[in-house]
N, C-alpha and C positions, 0 to 999 in steps of 0.2 A: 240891186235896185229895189225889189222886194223888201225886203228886211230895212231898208233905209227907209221905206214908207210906211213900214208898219210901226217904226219909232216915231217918226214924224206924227201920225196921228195918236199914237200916245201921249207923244208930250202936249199936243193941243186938246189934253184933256178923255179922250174915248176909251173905251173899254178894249181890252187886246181882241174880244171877239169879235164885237165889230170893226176893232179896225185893221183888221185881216180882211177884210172882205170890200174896204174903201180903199185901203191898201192896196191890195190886187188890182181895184178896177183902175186905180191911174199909173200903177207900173205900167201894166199889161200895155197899153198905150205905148209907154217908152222902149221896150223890149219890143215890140212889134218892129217898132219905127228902125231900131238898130242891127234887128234879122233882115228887115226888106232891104234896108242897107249892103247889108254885109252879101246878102243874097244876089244881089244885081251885082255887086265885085265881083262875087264867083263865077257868077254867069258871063261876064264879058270875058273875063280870064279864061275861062272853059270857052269861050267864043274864037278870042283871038291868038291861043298859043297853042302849040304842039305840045308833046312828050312828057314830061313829067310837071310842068308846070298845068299841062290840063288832069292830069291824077289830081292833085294838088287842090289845082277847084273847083273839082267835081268830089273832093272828102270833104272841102270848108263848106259847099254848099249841103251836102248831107250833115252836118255837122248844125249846122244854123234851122235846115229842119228838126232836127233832133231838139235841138233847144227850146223852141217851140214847143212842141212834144212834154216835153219835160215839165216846163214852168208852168204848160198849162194843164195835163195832168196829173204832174207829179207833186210837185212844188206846194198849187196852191190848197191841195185836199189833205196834206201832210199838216201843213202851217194852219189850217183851219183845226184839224183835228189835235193840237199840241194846244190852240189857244181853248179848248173848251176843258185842260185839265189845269185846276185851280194848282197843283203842287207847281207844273212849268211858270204858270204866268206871276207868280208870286216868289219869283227865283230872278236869278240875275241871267236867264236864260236869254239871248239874244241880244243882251243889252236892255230889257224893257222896263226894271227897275230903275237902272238910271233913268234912261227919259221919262217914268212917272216922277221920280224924286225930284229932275229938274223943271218939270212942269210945276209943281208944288211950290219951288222955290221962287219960279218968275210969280206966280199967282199971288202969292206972300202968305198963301194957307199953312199953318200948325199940321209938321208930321204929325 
């Protein structure tokens, strides 16, 4: 979801630095939205079953905290720290040369 947003604002013109960081903020929205999801399945499943199906989701719901965890310490201080190096963002690293190139294209600007 990440990375789909951070093409998105590239091809609508932004710099990869910044748009890691516009990127994150309306992921993070949609990942939240899909953890609290997944988190309240867990939780009823861990509510209403016995035996192995409450193992089950009591790991998916550690699982969905962990995610959290990750995307938001891991993820986003990784991808912030990859866009401030001119060798990655000027590579077809991520896919962000194409979405520059097809931005270019719809614009009808001269590579």
């Amino acid at each position: 979801m990440y990375f789909e947003r951070l093409k998105d604002e590239v091809r609508q013109g932004r710099s990869v630095r910044s748009s890691t960081e516009r990127g994150f903020n309306s992921a993070i929205r949609t990942i939240i939205t899909a953890d609290v999801a997944s988190f309240l399945g867990a939780f009823l499943l861990w509510w209403l079953t016995v035996g192995p199906v409450r193992g089950f989701a009591f790991f998916l719901g550690i699982s969905v905290v962990l995610d959290l965890i990750v995307a938001y310490f891991f993820t986003r201080p990784v991808v912030a720290l990859l866009s401030r190096s001119e060798r990655l963002t000027s590579t077809r690293f991520l896919g962000l040369n194409s979405s520059r190139e097809r931005a270019l294209e719809q614009s009808g600007a001269p590579s």
